[in-house]
N, C-alpha and C positions, 0 to 999 in steps of 0.2 A: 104350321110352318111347312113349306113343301120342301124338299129336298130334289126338287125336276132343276135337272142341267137344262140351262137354256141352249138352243142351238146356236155355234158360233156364226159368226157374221161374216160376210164372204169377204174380199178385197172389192169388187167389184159395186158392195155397198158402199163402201167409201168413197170412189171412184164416184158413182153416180151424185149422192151426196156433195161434194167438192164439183163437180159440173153445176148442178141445181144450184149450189151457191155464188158460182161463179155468174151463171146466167140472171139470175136476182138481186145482183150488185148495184149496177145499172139504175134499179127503181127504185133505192136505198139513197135518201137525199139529206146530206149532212148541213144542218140550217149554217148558218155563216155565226161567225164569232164576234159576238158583239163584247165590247170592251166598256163598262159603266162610265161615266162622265165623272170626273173628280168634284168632289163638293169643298169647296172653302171650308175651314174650321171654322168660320168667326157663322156660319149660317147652320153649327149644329148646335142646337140648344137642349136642355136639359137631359144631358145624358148622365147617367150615372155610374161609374167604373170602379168598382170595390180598388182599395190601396191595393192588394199582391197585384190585381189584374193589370192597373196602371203599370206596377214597374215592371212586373214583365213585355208590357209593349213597351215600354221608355228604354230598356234592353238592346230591345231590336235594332238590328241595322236599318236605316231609312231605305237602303235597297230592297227592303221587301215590300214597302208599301208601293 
């Protein structure tokens, strides 16, 4: 294990750093928000949902689905 002080880092790193990032923003392409299509219940078949897990969704507020 060393015990070397690293040398502190100027302002000026930071500074350039936050420019580079600023400048690189740009080419940084956020994909769009896709939202899933709701599926009917009567077309999900064979699913299996232990009791606790049901009533904890049966709990829920419909506002969350």
């Amino acid at each position: 294990m060393s015990n070397t002080i690293a040398p502190r880092e100027s302002e000026t790193g930071l500074a350039e750093l936050r420019g580079d990032c600023a400048r690189m923003a740009p080419h940084w392409v956020v994909p769009a928000r896709v939202t899933p299509a709701r599926v009917a219940p009567a077309l999900i078949n064979g699913v299996t949902v232990p009791p606790a897990s049901a009533r904890l969704v049966d709990a829920m507020e419909d506002r969350l689905w």
